[in-house]
N, C-alpha and C positions, 0 to 999 in steps of 0.2 A: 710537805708540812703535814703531816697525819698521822694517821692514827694507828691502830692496832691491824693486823692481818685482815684480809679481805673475810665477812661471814662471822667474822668474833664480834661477838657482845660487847668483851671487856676493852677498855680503851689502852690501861696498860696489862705489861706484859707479867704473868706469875713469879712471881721471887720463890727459887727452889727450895726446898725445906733446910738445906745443909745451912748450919751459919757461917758469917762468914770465917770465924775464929777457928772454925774444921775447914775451911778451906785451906788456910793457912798454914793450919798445921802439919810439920811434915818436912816445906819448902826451906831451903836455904837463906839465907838473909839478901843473895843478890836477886833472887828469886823474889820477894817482896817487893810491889808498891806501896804507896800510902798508905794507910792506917790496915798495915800488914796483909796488902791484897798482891796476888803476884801481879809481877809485871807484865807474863806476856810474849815478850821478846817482842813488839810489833803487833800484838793481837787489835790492841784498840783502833790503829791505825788500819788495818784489813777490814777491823771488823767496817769502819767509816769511806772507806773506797769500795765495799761490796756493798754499803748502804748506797751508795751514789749513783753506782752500774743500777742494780735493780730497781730503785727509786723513779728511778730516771727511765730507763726500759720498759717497765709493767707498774709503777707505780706504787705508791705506799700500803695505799688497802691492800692488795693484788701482795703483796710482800711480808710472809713470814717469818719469827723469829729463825724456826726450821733453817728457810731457804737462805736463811742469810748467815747463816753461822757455819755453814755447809758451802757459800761459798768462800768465806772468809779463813774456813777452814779452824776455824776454833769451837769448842764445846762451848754450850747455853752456860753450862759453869762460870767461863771466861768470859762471856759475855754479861755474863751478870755483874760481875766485879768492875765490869768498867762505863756500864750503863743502869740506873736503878729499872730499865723498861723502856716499852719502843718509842714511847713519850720524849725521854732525855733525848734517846737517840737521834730520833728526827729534827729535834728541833738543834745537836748539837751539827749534824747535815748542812743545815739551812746556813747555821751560823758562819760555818767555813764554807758556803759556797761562792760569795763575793765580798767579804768582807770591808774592802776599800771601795764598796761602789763604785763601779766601772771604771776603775784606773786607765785601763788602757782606751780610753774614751777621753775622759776629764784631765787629767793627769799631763797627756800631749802635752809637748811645748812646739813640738813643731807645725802645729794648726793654729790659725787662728778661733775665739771663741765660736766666731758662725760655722767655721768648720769642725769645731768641736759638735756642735749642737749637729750638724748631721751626720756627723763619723760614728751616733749613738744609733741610727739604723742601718749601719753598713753587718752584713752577719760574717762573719770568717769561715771562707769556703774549708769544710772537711774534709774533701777528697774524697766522699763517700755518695753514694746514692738517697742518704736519708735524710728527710727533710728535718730542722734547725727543733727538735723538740720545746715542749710547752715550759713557759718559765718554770722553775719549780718552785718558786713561791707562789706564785698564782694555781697551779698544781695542788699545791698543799689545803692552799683559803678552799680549793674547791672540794677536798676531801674531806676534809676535817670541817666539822658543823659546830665543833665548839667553838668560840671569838674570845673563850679565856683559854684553851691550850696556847704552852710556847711558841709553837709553829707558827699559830694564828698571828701571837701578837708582833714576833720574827720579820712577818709577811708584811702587817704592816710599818711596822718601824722602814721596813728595807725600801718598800713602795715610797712613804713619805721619804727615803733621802733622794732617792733617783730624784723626785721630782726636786728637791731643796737644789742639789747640783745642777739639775738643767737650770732651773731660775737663778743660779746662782753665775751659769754659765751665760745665760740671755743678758743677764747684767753688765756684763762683761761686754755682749757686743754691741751694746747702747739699746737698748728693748726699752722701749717708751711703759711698758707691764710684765716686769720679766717675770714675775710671779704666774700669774696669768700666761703668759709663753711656756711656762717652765711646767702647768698641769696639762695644758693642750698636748706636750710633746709625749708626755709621762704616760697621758690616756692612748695617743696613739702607736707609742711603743707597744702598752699592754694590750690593746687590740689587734693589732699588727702580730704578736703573739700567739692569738690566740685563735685568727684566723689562720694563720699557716700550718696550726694542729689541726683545725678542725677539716679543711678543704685539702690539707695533705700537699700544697703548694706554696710557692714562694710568693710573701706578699709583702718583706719587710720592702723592693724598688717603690712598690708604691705610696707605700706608707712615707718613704725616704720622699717622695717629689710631694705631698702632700704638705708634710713639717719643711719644706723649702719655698713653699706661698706661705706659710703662717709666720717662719722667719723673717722670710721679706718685706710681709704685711706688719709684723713689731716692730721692725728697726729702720729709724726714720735713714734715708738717701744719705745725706749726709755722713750717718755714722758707719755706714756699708762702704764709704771711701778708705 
């Protein structure tokens, strides 16, 4: 969720001098997108899987228009036509990064709610040697220092539903304060995150047996039958 290239002043990115109406000029009519910008073939889409990789990789400051149009393989031209600056871009990132809030989490029908509510710090082994990188919304809030950039407010929105679903999910498995259950679990997702960047180790097992006393402490005996 940030900001402009690592060392730049400016937050957004230069709009090239060409207009857009010389862009256009020239191109075929299949060749045009909306209000007669080309389409592309797939550029937007590249250009949003090479923001992902390196966002994700080296981060957003750490990430030039340059290095991303280079690898997306499109000219700053093209990039401009489909983002007005790094501003849209990231925050259009953020937007497609989980959209349905952790569906494959919430979503289950074949767990029950208590098992939903721990299936949320289970991480999906990679196959890889690297440890489960830093949300990228949390990622973002930390880059970006404005609280009215999109990103920012992206981050939050995204934060307040995880937590609305776990409470929404504690509800579900008789939680005498699901609400209250539902920030406990939300906070220790996002710590549980943040420790595993920071110490470079796995620390969502713990984090998972922690929310498994706080579960058990919300939901009265009874309702665990």
């Amino acid at each position: 969720m940030l900001n402009v290239s690592h060392g730049q002043p400016e937050r957004k990115l230069c709009i090239p001098g060409v207009t857009q109406l010389g862009y256009a000029e020239g191109m075929t009519e299949l060749e045009k997108g909306p209000r007669r910008r080309r389409r592309g073939r797939g550029a937007r889409e590249r250009i949003l899987s090479a923001s992902q990789q390196l966002f994700r990789d080296q981060g957003i400051n750490h990430t030039g228009m340059d290095q991303l149009c280079a690898v997306a393989q499109v000219s700053k031209r093209t990039a401009y036509q489909h983002f007005t600056g790094k501003d849209e871009l990231v925050a259009e990132y953020l937007r497609r990064y989980d959209p349905d809030v952790m569906p494959g989490v919430f979503d289950r029908t074949d767990l029950t709610p208590r098992e939903r509510l721990l299936a949320a710090f289970e991480v999906p082994a990679t196959g890889t040697q690297d440890i489960t990188p830093l949300c990228p919304f949390i990622a973002a809030a930390v880059e970006i220092h404005d609280p009215q950039h999109p990103a920012c407010q992206l981050a939050r929105d995204y934060k307040k539903a995880v937590a609305a679903r776990l409470a929404e999910t504690a509800r579900e498995a008789g939680a005498t304060n699901s609400e209250q259950l539902g920030e406990q679990l939300a906070l220790l997702l996002d710590g549980a995150s943040a420790r595993t960047r920071v110490l470079n180790t796995e620390t969502f097992p713990t984090a998972a047996a922690i929310a498994a006393v706080l579960i058990d402490n919300a939901i009265p005996t009874a309702a665990q039958r």
